[in-house]
N, C-alpha and C positions, 0 to 999 in steps of 0.2 A: 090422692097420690098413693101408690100402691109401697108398700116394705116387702122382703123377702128376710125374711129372719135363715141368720146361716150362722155356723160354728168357724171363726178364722181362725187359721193354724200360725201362730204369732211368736214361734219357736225358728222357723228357719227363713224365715225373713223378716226383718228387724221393721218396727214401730219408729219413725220420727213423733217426738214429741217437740212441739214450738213451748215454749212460756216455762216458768218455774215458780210459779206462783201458787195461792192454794188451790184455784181450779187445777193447775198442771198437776200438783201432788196429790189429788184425790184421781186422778188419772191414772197415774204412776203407781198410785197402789191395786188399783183396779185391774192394770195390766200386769203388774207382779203375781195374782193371784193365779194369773194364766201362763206364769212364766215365763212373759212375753222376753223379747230384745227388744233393749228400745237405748234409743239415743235421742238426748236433750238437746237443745239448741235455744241458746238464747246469749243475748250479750252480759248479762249477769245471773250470778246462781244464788236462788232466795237460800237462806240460812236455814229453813223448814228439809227442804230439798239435798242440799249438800250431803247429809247423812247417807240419802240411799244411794247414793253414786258406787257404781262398784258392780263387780261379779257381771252379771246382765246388763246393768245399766252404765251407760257413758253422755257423755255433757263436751259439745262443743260449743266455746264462747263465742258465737257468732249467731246470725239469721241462716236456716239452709237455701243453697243453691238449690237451680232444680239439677242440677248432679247430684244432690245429697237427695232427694228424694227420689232417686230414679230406683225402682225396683223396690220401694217400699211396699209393705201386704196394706200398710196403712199410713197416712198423717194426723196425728192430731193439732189441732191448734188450739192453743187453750193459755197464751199472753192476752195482759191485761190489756196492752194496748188495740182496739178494732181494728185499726190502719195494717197490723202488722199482722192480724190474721186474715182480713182480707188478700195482702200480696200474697200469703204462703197457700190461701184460696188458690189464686190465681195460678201461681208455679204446677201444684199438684195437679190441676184442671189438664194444666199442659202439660203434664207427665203423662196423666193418661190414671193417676192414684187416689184410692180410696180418700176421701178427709169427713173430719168431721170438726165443725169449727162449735166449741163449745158454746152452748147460751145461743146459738145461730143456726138455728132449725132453717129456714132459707138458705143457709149456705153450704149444708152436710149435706151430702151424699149416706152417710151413716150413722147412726145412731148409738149411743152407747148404754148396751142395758141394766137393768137393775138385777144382780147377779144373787144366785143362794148356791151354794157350794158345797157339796157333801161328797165329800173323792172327785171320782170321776162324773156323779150326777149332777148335771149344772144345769139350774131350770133359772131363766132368762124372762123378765118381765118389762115390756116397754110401751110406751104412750106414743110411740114416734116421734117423739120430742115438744108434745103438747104438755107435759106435766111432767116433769123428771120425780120432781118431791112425791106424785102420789102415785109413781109409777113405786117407788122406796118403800110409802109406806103397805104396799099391796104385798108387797116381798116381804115386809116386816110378818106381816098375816100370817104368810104361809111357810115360815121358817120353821115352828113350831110342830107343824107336821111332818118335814122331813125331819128327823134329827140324826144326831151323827153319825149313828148306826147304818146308816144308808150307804158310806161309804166302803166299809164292811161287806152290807149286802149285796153292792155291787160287784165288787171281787169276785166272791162266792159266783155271783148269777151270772157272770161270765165265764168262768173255768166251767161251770157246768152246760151252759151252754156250749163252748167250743167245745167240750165232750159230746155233746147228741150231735150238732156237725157232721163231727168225724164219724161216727158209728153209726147215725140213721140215713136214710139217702128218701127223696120223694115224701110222698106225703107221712109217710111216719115221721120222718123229721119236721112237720111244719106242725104236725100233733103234738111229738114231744115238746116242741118251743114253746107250743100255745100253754101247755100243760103248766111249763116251768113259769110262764110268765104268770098264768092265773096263780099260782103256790107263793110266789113271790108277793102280789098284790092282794092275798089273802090274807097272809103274816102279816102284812103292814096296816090295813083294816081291822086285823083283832088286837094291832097293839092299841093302836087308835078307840078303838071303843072299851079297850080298860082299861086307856087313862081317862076313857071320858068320863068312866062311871066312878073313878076316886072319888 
C-alpha cells in the first residue's frame, strides 16, 4: 500500500478529535504543536484533558454527527471503546474526511507522524503505522542533530532567500538559491563535526 507524505494546513479548518482519554491527549498535544483547531467529542471529559480545553480547543459532550464532521481537514478517533471508533470510521467514510483511527492501521486512511520541531523546520518520521514506538525512537536519533538553532536559521534562510527572488530572475536566481542552500548546509556540517570532535 502506497503513502503520500504531505504537510495539513490544520489552522483553517478545524480537527474532530473522538475520545479523551490518554491516546486522545497525546493527540491533542501533537496537534497543538501545529496549532491545530480541534474540537473534542466524547460523552465524558478525562480529568488529564480538561486542562487544555480553551483558546483553540473545544469539547462537545456528545458522539459527532456526520454534520459535525462535514468539512473537517481531519478525524481523529482515538476513544477507548473500538465499537465507537469504528461508527465515527464509518460517518467520516461517508463524509468523504480524512481519519485516522488510532492503534488501527486497517482502518486509517492516515497516519500520524513522529514529529521533530525546530520553528518552522518539521522533519516527519513514520512506519505507516507498522511501528509507531520505533518510528519515536528514530526521531529520538535524530533530534540531536537538529538543534534549536535551526529554527533561527531558518528565519535567516528565508529573508534571504525572498531577497535573491526579488533581485535575480532565471538562471542566476536558481544559482544564487543553490549557493545559499549549499552555505546553509555547510554551517550545519561544521557545527556537527566540532561537536563531534569534543
Amino acid at each position: 500500500m502506497g503513502y503520500f507524505p504531505i504537510m495539513l494546513d490544520v489552522g483553517r479548518r478545524s480537527v474532530a478529535l473522538i475520545g479523551t482519554g490518554a491516546m486522545a491527549r497525546q493527540k491533542l498535544q501533537a496537534l497543538a504543536l501545529a496549532e491545530a483547531r480541534v474540537e473534542i467529542f466524547d460523552t465524558m471529559l478525562d480529568t488529564t484533558v480538561a486542562p487544555l480545553i480553551g483558546g483553540r480547543v473545544s469539547y462537545t459532550p456528545r458522539f459527532p454527527t456526520a454534520e459535525d464532521l462535514k468539512n473537517r481537514v481531519l478525524v481523529i478517533a482515538a476513544h477507548h471503546d473500538p465499537a465507537v471508533n469504528r461508527a465515527v470510521k464509518r460517518v467520516a467514510d461517508q463524509m468523504g474526511v480524512l481519519i485516522n483511527v488510532v492503534d488501527t492501521p486497517a482502518w486509517s486512511e492516515v497516519f500520524m507522524v513522529s514529529q521533530l520541531r525546530r520553528g518552522d523546520l518539521v522533519i516527519g518520521v513514520s512506519t505507516s503505522g507498522r511501528g509507531p514506538g520505533l518510528a519515536r525512537r528514530i526521531r529520538e536519533q535524530l533530534e540531536p542533530l537538529f538543534d534549536d538553532g535551526w529554527a533561527e536559521r531558518l528565519k535567516a534562510f528565508s529573508v534571504t532567500r525572498a531577497q535573491i527572488r526579488q533581485r535575480q530572475v532565471g538562471h542566476m536566481r536558481q544559482e544564487a538559491l543553490a549557493a545559499l542552500e549549499e552555505q546553509t548546509m555547510a554551517a550545519w556540517h561544521e557545527r556537527l563535526r566540532k561537536e563531534g570532535g569534543r
